[in-house]
C-alpha positions, 0 to 999 in steps of 0.5 A: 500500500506504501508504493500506491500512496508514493505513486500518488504523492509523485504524481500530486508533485509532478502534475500541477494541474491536478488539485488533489489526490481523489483527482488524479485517483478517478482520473489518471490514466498513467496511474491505472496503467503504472499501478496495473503494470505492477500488478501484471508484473508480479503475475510475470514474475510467478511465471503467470506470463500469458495471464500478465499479458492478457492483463497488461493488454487490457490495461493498454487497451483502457489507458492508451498506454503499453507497459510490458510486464517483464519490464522492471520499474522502480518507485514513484514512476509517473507518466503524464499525458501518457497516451502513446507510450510504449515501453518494452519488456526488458526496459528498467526504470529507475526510480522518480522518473517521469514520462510524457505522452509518445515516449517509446522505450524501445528495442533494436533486435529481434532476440531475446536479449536486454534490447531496451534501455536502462534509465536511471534515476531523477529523469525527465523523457519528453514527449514523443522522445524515442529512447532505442536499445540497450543503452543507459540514461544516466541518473538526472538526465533530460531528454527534450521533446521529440528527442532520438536518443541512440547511444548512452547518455552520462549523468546530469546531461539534457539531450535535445534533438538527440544532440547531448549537452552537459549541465 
């Protein structure tokens, strides 16, 4: 219950065009999809994987938003206008990140293989960023809007375009 009370708490703090914490409940479609995903990825992990899948199918479905339950996603995670959004099954999330509408975290290959990126903590992903492979967003990084991002990116860095720039 502790993680559903933090995940409302990042998003009461990330979103401010929400008043209140009743609000984005009843109202979130980043919510519901985060707080199914976590829900599909326990039944991934029990190795429930078609019933995960069914699940996480459903909750694209409702919120516009694709969370493989394979991927791992840490603490306060929020995604903001997240219609769009893709984030494949080996992709891991670190903790305080958030996410705008149309961000893909996607892979490069066709193996089973970690194909998805790995994005550390304290990020900003914004909207319509395509983040590609097994690459690493270091810890406080931004990724401006429209962004193509390819090859790793160090640590306090902003990424606009695809261009990398250090803070």
């Amino acid at each position: 219950m502790s993680r559903f009370s933090e995940d409302i708490k990042a998003g009461l703090a990330k979103d401010p065009s929400v008043i209140s914490g009743v609000e984005l409940f009843f109202t979130s479609p980043g919510l519901h999809a985060v707080w199914g995903y976590r829900c599909a990825h326990v039944l991934w992990k029990m190795k429930r994987r078609i019933l995960a899948r069914m699940l996480s199918n459903w909750l694209r479905f409702i919120t516009g938003i694709e969370i493989h339950p394979g991927a791992v996603i840490g603490r306060r995670f929020v995604i903001d206008h997240g219609m769009g959004v893709v984030i494949g099954e080996t992709a891991v999330i670190g903790d305080d990140v958030l996410i705008y509408h149309g961000v893909t975290l996607g892979g490069k290959h066709n193996a089973r293989i970690k194909r998805h990126p790995t994005i550390g903590n304290n990020v900003m992903i914004g909207a319509e960023s395509i983040v590609l492979g097994d690459i690493t967003i270091g810890d406080n990084v931004q990724i401006g809007a429209g962004s193509v991002v390819t090859k790793d990116v160090p640590a306090d860095s902003v990424v606009v375009g695809g261009n990398l720039r250090k803070l």
